[in-house]
C-alpha positions in Angstrom: 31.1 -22.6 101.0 31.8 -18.8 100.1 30.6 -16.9 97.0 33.2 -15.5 94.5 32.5 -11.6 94.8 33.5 -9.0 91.8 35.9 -7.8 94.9 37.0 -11.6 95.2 37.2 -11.9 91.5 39.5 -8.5 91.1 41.7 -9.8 94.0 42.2 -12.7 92.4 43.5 -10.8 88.7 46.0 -8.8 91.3 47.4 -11.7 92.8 48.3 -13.6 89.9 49.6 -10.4 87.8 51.4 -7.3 88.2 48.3 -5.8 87.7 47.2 -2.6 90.5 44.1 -3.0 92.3 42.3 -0.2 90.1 43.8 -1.8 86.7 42.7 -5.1 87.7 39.2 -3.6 88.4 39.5 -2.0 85.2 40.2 -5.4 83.1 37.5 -7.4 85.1 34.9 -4.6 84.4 35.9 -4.5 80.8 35.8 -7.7 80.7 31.8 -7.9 81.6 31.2 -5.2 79.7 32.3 -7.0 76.5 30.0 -9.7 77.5 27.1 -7.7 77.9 27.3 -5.6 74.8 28.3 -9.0 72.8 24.7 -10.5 73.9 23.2 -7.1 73.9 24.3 -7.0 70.1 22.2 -10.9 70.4 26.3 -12.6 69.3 26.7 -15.9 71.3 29.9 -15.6 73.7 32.2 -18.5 73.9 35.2 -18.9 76.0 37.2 -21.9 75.5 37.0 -24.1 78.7 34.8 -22.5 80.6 31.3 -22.5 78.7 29.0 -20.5 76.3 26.5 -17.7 77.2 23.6 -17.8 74.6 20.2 -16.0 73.6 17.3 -17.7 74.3 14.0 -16.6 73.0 11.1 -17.8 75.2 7.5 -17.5 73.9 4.6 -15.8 75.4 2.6 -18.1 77.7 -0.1 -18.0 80.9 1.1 -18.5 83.8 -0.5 -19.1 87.4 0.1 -17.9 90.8 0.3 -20.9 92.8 -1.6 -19.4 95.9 -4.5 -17.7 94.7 -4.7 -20.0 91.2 -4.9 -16.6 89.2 -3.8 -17.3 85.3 -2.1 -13.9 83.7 0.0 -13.3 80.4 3.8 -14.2 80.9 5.3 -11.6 77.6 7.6 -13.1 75.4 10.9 -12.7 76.1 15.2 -13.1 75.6 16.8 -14.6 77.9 20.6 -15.4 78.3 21.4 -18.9 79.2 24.8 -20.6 79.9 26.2 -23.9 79.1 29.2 -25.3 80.3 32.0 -26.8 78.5 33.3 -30.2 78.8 36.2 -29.4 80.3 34.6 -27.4 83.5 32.1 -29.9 84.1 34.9 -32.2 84.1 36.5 -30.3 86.4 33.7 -29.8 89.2 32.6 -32.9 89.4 36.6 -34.0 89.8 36.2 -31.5 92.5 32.8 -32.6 94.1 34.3 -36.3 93.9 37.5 -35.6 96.2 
């Protein structure tokens, strides 16, 4: 098993468009970018078929260091979370199944 890479991902774009290595780098950065200022901006981002990045909001808590047993603040906190569609976990576990 091999991770995808941004490298991977931008090879990937050039092989299945005309695009030139530095335009597909361009669209797959842009592409991010959108992402991140959509959640930055706290909008939900949805792409049909392949899942939905949302805003979580967690709430302050105490936490505990497992070794020494210590209990300290955890801060409240956002956090992005992403849930797949139907169709991609349909998909994968096709996949894993084979």
């Amino acid at each position: 098993m091999t991770t995808l890479t941004k490298s991977d991902l931008i090879q990937k774009v050039m092989d299945s468009s005309s695009l030139k290595r530095m335009e597909a780098a361009k669209f797959v950065e842009d592409f991010f970018e959108v992402i991140i200022k959509s959640l930055e901006a706290g909008d939900p981002v949805k792409v049909p078929g392949f899942g939905n990045f949302i805003l979580r909001d967690k709430k302050a808590r105490i936490g505990r260091n497992p070794k020494t047993k210590k209990e300290y603040p955890i801060d409240a906190r956002r956090v992005v979370s992403f849930r797949t569609s139907n169709i991609l976990k349909s998909a994968v576990k096709e996949q894993g199944a084979a």
